[in-house]
N, CA, C and O atoms as a DFTB+ gen file, in Angstrom:
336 C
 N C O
     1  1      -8.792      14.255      -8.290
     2  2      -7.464      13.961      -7.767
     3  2      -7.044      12.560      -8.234
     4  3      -7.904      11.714      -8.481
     5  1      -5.783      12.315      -8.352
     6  2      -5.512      10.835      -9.381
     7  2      -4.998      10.243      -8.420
     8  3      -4.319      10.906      -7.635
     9  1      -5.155       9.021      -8.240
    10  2      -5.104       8.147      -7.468
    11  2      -4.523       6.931      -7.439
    12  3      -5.515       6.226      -7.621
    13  1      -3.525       6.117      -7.328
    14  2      -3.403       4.475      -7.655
    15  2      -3.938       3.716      -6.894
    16  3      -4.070       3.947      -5.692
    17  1      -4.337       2.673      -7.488
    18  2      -4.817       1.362      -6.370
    19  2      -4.416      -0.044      -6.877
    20  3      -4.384      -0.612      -7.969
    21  1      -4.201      -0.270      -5.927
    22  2      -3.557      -1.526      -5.683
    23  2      -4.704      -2.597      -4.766
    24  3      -4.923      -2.440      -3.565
    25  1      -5.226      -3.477      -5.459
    26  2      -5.793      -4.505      -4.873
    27  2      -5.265      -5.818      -4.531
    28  3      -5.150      -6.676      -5.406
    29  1      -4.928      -6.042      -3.291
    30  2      -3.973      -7.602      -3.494
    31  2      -4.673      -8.827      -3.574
    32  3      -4.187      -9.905      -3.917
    33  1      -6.263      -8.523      -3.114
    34  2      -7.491      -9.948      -3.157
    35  2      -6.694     -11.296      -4.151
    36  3      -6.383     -12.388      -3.675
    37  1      -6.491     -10.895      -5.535
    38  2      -6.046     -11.936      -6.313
    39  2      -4.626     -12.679      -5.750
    40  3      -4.506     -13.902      -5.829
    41  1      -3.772     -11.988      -5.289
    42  2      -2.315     -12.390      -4.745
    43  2      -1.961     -12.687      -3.366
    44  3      -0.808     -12.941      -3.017
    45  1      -3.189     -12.646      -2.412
    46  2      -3.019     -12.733      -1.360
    47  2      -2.261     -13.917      -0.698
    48  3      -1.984     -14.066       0.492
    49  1      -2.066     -14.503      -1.471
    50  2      -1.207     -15.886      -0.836
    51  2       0.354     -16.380      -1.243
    52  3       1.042     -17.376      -1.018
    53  1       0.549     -14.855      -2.116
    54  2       1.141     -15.143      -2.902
    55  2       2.696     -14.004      -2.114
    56  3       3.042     -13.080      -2.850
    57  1       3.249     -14.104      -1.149
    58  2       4.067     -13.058      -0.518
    59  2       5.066     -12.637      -1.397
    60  3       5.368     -11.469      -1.149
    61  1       5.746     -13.145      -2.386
    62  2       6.542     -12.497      -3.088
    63  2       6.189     -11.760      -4.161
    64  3       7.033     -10.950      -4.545
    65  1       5.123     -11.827      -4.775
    66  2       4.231     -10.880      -5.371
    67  2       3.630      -9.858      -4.095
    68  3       4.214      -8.776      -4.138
    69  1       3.152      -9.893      -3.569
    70  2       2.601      -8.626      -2.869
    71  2       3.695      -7.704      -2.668
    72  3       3.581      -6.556      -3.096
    73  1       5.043      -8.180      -1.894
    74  2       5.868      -7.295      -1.793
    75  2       6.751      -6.636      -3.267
    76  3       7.630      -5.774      -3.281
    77  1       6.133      -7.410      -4.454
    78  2       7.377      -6.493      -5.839
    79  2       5.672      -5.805      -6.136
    80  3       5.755      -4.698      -6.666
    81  1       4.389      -6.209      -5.919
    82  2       3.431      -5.047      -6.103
    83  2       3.308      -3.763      -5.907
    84  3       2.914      -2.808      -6.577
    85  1       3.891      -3.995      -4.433
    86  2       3.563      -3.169      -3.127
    87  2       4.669      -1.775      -3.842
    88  3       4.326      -0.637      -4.163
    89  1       6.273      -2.530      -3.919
    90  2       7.383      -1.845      -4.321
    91  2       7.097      -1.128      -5.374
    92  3       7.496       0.034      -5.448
    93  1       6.285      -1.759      -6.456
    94  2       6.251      -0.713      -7.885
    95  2       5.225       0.070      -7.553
    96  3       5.575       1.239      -7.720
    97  1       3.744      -0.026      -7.027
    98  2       2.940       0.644      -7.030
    99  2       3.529       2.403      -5.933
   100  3       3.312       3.595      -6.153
   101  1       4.191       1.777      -4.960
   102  2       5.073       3.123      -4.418
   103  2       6.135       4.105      -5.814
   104  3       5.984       5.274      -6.167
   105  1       6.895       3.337      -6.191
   106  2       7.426       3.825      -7.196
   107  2       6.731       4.996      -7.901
   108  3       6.812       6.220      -7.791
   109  1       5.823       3.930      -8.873
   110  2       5.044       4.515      -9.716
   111  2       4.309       5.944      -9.304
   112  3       3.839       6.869      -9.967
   113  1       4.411       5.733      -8.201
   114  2       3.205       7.037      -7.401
   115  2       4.226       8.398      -7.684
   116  3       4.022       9.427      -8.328
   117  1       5.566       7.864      -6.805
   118  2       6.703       8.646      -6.955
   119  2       7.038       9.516      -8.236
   120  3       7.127      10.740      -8.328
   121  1       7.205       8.490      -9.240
   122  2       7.431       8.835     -10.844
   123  2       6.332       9.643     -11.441
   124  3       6.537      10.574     -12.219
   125  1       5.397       9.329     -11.126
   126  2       4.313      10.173     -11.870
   127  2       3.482      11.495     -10.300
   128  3       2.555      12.277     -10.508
   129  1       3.976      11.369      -9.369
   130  2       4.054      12.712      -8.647
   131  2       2.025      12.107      -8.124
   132  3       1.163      12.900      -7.746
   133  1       1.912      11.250      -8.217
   134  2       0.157      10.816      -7.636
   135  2       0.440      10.958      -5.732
   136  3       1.377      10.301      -5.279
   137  1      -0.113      11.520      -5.094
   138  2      -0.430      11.843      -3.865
   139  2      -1.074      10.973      -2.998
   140  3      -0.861      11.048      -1.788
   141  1      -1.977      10.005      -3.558
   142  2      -2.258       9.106      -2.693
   143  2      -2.651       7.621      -3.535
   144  3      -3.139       7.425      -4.648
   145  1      -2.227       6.761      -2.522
   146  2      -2.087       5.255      -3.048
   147  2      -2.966       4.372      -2.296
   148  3      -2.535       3.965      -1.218
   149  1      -3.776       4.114      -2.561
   150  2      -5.381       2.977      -1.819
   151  2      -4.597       1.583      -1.999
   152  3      -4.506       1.266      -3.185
   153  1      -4.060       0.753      -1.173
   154  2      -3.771      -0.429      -1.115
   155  2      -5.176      -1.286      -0.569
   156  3      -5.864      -0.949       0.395
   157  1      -5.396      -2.437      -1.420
   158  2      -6.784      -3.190      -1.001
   159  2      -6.374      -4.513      -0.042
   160  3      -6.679      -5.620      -0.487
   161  1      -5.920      -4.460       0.826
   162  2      -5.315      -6.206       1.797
   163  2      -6.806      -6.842       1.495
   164  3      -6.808      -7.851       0.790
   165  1      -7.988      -6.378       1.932
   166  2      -9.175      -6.878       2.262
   167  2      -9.456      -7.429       3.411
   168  3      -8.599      -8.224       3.795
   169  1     -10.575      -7.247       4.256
   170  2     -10.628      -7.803       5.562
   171  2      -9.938      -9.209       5.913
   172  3      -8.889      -9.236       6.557
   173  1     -10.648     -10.513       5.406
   174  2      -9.921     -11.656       5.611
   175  2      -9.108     -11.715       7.194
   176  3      -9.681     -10.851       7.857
   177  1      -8.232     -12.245       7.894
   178  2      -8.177     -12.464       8.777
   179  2      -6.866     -11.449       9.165
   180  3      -6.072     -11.518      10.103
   181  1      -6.951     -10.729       8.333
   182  2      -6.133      -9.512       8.982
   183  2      -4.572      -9.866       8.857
   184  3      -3.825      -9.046       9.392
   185  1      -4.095     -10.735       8.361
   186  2      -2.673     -10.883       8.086
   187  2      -2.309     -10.392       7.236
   188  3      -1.403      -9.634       7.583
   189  1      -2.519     -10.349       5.989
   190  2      -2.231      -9.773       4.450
   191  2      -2.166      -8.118       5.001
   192  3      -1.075      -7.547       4.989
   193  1      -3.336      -7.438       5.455
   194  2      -2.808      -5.959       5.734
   195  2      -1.598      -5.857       7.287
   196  3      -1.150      -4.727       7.485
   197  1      -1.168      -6.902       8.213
   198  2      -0.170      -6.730       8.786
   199  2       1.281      -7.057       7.590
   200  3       2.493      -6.851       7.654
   201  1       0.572      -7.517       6.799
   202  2       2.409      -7.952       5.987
   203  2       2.232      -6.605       5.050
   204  3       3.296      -6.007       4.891
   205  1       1.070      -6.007       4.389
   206  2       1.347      -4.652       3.967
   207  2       2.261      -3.767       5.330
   208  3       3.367      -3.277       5.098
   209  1       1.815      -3.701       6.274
   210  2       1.947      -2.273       7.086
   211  2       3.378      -2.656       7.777
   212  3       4.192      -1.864       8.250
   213  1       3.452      -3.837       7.722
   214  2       5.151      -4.768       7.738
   215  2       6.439      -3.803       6.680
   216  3       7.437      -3.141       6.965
   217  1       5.812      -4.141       5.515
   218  2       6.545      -3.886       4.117
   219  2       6.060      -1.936       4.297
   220  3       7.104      -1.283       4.296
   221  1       5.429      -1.480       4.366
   222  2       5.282      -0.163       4.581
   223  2       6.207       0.350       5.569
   224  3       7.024       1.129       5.078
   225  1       6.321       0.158       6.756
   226  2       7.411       0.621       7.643
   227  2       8.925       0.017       8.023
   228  3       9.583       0.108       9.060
   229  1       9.248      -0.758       6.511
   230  2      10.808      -0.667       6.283
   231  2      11.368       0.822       6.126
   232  3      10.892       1.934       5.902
   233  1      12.319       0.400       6.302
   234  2      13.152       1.900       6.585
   235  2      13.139       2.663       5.303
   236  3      12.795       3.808       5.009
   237  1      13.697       1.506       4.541
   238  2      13.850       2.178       2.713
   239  2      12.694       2.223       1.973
   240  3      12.810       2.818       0.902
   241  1      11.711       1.809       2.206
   242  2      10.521       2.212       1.872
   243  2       9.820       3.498       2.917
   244  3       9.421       4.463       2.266
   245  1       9.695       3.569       3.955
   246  2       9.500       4.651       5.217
   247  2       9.384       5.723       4.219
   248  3       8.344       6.245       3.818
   249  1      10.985       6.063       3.763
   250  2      11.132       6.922       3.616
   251  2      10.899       7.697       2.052
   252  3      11.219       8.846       1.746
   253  1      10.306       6.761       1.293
   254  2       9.739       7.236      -0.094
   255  2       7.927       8.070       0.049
   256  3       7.200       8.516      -0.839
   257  1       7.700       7.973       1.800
   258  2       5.933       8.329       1.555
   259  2       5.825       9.505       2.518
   260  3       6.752       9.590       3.323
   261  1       4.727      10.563       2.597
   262  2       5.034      10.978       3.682
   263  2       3.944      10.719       5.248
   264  3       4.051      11.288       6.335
   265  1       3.039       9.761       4.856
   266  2       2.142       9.168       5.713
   267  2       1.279       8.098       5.144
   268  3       0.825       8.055       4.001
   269  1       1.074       7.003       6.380
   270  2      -0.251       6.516       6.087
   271  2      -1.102       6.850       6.871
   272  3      -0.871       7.563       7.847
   273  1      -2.765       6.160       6.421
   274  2      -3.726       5.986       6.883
   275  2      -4.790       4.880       6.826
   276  3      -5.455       4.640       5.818
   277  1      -4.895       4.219       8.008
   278  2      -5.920       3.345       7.679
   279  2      -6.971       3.848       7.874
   280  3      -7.153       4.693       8.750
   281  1      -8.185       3.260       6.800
   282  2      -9.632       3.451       6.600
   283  2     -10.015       2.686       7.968
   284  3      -9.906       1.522       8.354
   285  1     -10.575       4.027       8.586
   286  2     -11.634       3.833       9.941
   287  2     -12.673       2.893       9.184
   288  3     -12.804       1.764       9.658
   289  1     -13.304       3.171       8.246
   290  2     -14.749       2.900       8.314
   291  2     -14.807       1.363       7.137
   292  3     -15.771       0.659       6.835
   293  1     -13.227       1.273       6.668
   294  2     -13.306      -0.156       6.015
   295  2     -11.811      -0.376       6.402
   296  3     -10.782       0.272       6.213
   297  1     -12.081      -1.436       6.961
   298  2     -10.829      -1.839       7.540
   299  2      -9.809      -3.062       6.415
   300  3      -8.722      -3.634       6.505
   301  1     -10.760      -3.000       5.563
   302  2      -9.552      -3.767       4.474
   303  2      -8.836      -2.590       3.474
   304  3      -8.445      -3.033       2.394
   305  1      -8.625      -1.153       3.715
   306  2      -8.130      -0.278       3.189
   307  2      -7.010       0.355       3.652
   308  3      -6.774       0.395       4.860
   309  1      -6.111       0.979       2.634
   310  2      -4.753       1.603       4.096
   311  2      -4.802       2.702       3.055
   312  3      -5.223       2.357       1.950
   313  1      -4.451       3.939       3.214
   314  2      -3.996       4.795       2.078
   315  2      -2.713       5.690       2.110
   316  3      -2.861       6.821       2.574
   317  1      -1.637       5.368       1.729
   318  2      -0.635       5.796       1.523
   319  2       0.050       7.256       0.703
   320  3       0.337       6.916      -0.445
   321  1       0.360       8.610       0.918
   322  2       0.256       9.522       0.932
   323  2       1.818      10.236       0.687
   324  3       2.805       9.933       1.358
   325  1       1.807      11.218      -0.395
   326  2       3.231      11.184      -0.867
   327  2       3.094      12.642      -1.008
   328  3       2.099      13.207      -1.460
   329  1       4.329      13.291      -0.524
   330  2       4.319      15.035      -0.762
   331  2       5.313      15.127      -1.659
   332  3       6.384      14.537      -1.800
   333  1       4.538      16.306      -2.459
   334  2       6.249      16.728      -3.856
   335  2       6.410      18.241      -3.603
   336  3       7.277      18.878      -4.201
């Protein structure tokens, strides 16, 4: 199954990059019809995956996915999920 991932470790400090990452890597999923999208925040103190799940439940983004999920068993993971 094909997959994108997106790791933000390198950009994490960097908020206006995470959010035009965040934006193309949704896109891209869209355009090429990929079903699920592994975003990496990484544990760290847990802010970087609240500003993902921030930027995930805008309205105009909402509505390009058809679910997430965060990884129970690694909590620096979210996986984002697209129906065609």
């Amino acid at each position: 199954m094909a997959k994108l991932k997106l790791d933000l470790h390198d950009i994490y400090n960097k908020g206006h990059l995470i959010d035009r990452d965040l934006e193309r890597i949704i896109d891209e999923a869209i355009e090429k019809k990929i079903k699920t999208v592994e975003i990496i925040p990484g544990k760290g103190s847990g802010q970087l995956k609240k500003k993902v799940l921030r930027f995930l439940d805008q309205k105009q983004i909402k509505q390009k996915y058809h679910r997430i999920d965060k990884d129970s068993k690694n909590f620096g993971r979210i996986f984002v999920y697209f129906k065609f």
